[in-house]
N, C-alpha and C positions, 0 to 999 in steps of 0.2 A: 451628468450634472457636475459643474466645475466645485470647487471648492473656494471658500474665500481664503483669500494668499493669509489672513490672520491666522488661519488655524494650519499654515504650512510653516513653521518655525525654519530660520535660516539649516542647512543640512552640516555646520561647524557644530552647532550650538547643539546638535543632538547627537555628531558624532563622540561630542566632549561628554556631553551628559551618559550616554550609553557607557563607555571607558571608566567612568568616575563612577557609574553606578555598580557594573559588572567586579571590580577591583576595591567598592568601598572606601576610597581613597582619591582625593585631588591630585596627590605627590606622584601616585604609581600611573594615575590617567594622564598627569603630564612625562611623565616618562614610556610612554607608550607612544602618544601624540607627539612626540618631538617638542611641546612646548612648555610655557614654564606653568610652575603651580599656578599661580596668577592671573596666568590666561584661562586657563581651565577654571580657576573660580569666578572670575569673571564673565566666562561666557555662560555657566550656570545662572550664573544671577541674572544675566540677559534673557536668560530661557524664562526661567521663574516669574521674571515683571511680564513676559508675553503670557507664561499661563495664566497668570495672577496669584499663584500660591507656590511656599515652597516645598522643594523634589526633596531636600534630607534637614537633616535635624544638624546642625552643626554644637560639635560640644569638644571644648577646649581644641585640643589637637586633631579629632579624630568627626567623621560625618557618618550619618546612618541618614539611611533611605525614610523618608515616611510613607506610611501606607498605602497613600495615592502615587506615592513616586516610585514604590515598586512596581506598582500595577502599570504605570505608564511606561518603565523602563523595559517590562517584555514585551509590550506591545512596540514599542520604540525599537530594540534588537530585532524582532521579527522582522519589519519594514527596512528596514539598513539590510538585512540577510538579503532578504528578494530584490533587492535594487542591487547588490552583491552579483548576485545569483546573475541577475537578468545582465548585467555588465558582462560580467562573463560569459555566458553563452554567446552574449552577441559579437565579442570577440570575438571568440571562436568557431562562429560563425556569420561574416557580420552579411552572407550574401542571401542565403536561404532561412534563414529561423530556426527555431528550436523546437521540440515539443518534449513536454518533461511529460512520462506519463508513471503513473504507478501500476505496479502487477502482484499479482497473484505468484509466489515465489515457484511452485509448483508449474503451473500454466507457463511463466513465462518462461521457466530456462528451456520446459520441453515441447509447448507446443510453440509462442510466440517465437522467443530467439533463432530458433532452425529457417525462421520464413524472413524475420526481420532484414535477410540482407537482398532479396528481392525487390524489398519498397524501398533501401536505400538506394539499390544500386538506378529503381526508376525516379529515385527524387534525390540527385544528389549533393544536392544544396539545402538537405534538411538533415539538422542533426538532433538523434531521439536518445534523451535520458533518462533510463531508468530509476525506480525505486520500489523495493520489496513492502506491499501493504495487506494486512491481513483482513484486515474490515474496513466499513464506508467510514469518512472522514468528513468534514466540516471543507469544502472548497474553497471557502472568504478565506481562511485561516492557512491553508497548506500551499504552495506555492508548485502544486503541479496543474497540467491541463488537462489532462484525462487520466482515467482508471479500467481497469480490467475488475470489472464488478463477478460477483458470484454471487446469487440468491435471488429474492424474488423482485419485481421490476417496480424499487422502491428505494428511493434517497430522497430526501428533503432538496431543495433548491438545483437538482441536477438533472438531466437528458439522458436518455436511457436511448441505445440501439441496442436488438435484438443481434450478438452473434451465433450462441446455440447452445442446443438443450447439453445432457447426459446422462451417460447409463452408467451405473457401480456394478461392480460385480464383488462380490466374498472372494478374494484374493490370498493363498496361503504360500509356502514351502510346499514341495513336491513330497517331503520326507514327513509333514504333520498331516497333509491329506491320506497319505498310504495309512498312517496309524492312527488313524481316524477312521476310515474306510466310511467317508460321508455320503450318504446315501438319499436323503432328505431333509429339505429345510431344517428341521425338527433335530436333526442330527447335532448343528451347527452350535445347539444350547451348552454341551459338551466339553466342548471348546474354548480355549483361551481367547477372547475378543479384543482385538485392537480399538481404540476410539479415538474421533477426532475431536481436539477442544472445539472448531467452526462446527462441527457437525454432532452436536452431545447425541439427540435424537437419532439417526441415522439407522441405528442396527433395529430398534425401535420399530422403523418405520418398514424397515425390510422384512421385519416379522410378520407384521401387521398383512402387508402387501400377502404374504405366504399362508394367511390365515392360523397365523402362532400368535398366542400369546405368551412373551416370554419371561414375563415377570421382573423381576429385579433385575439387569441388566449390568454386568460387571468384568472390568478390566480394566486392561493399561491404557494410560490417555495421552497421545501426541498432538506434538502443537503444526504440523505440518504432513502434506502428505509425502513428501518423498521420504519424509522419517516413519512415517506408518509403513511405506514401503518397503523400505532398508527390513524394519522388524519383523516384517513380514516374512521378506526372504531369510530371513536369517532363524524361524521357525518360532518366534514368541508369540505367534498365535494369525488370527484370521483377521483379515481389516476389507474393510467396505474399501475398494476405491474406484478412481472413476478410470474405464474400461481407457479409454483412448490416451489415457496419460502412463498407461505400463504395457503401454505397448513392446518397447524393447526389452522388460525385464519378462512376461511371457514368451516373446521368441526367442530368448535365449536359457528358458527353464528354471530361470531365479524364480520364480513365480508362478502359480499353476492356478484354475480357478476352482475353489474348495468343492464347488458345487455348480451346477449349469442354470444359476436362477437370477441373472440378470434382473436390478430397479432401475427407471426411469425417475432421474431426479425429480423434484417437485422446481426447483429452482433454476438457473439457468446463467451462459456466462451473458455478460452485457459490457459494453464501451460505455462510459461516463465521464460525463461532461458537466463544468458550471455555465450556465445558461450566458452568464458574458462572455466567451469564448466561441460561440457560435461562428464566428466570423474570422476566427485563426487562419491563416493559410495552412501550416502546417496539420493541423487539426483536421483540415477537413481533406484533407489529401488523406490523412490516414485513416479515418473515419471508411472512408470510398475502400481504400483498400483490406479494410480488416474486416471489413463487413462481405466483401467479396470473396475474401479467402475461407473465414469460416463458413460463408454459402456448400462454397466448393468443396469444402473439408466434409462438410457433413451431407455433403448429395455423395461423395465418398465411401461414406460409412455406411449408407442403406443397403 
C-alpha cells in the first residue's frame, strides 16, 4: 500500500529539520548543511505548515524541540539512517544486494563466520553484513534482514526456520576438575558456578534433568559465552556451555568436561526473518544455504 505523497515531506526539509533538531540550533544546522541560517529556518517552517504544528519552541535567540518534535525527530533520523544505510550498500554493491543479518556473537564468529566464505564464494555478487545482537528485536524498527535466533520458535511478526537443536555440557579447567575429583551430579553443588545473563535458569535446569535439587543457586554472571568460556579455562569455576561451540578450547585442553552429563537444550538456533522480506533475493539464497549447512552440521554430530 502506497502512501499519500502528503505525508512524504520533501527529503531537504527533513534533512534540515533532523540537523536543527540533533544540534538544537538553526546556526550550527546551517553550518553543517552548507546553508545559510535562513534557509534552514525556512525550510522548518515549510516542514511545520505540511505538519500543521510546530517542531521547536523558538525563544529569543535560541530553539528547543517540543514534545511532539522530539518524538518525530527520532523517528525522522532513524528513516535518513536506513535510506543512508541502503545507499550505501547498494554502492557497494550495486550488482548483487546485500543482506544485513544479525548474530549471536558466540555462534557467529565460531560457528557461522568459518563457513561464511563458502556461500560467498557461490554467490558472489552478495554482500552479507554483520551485527552482534543478543536478544529478539522489533523488525519494523531495526534495519537488518535476518537474525540468528536462540530459544524457543517465538517472535512477534517474524518466520522462524528450524537450523538446530543443542547440547551443554558443565565445562571447567583441567586443574578445578582434578581438585574437585567430580564424581556426580551432586558433586558439581561444590563448586563455583558460572552464569549466563541469556540463560539465568540453565544450571537449574541441569539439576532438575539429574534429578538434584539444588536449592539457591549462586555465582558469577557473564553476559556472553565466549567470556564464560575464557572463565572457565582460566579455573573461576564450572559453566554450562554449548558442546559444539568449545569445540577447539577442549581439543586443545583449555577445557575439560567437569563431568560426563551432557543437557539437550530445551531451545533451539533458528534463521529469522520479517515476513516482508520473504521475497529478498539475497535472503533466500541464504536462507537455502544455512539451513543446508546446519542439516549437514548436525547429521555430523550424531
Amino acid at each position: 500500500m502506497s502512501l499519500p505523497r502528503r505525508f512524504l515531506p520533501p527529503t531537504p526539509l527533513l534533512s534540515a529539520f533532523e540537523a536543527a533538531a540533533r544540534h538544537q540550533s538553526f546556526t550550527a544546522a546551517a553550518r553543517e548543511l552548507a546553508l545559510t541560517q535562513s534557509a534552514v529556518s525556512r525550510q522548518i517552517r515549510a516542514l511545520e505548515e505540511i505538519l500543521g504544528s510546530e517542531l521547536f519552541h523558538r525563544e529569543r535567540q535560541t530553539v528547543r524541540l517540543t514534545t511532539a518534535g522530539a518524538a518525530y525527530a527520532r523517528e525522522i533520523r532513524d528513516a535518513l539512517t536506513r535510506i543512508a544505510g541502503a545507499t550505501l550498500s547498494f554502492r557497494a554493491n550495486p550488482s548483487g544486494g546485500s543482506l544485513h543479518l544479525a548474530i549471536l556473537p558466540t555462534f557467529g564468529t565460531r560457528w557461522l563466520a568459518p563457513r561464511l566464505p563458502d556461500f560467498l564464494a557461490a554467490h558472489p555478487g552478495i554482500t552479507i553484513n554483520l551485527t552482534t545482537r543478543l536478544v529478539p528485536f522489533d523488525f519494523g524498527f531495526d534495519s537488518v534482514d535476518a537474525a540468528i535466533h536462540f530459544g524457543l520458535p517465538e517472535w512477534p511478526g517474524a518466520e522462524l526456520e528450524l537450523l538446530m537443536g543443542e547440547t551443554v555440557v558443565p565445562a571447567c579447567s583441567p586443574a578445578l576438575r582434578d581438585r574437585h575429583r567430580f564424581a556426580a551430579p551432586a558433586d558439581l553443588l561444590s563448586a563455583p558456578l558460572l552464569h549466563l545473563v541469556s540463560r539465568p535458569d540453565a544450571w537449574e535446569r541441569w539439576f532438575a534433568t539429574n534429578d538434584i535439587d539444588p536449592g539457591e543457586v549462586h555465582g558469577m554472571l557473564l553476559d556472553q559465552f565466549a567470556l564464560a568460556a575464557q572463565a572457565a579455562s582460566a579455573g573461576l569455576g564450572v559453566a554450562l556451555l554449548p558442546e559444539f561451540l568449545i569445540d577447539a578450547e577442549l581439543a586443545r585442553g583449555e577445557l575439560v568436561r567437569a563431568i560426563h552429563m551432557p543437557m539437550q537444550s530445551a531451545e533451539s538456533y533458528y534463521l529469522a526473518w520479517p515476513q516482508t522480506h520473504d521475497r529478498h533475493p539475497p535472503l533466500e539464497l541464504f536462507r537455502a544455504w544455512i539451513v543446508q549447512e546446519a542439516r549437514r552440521f548436525s547429521a555430523g554430530c550424531e
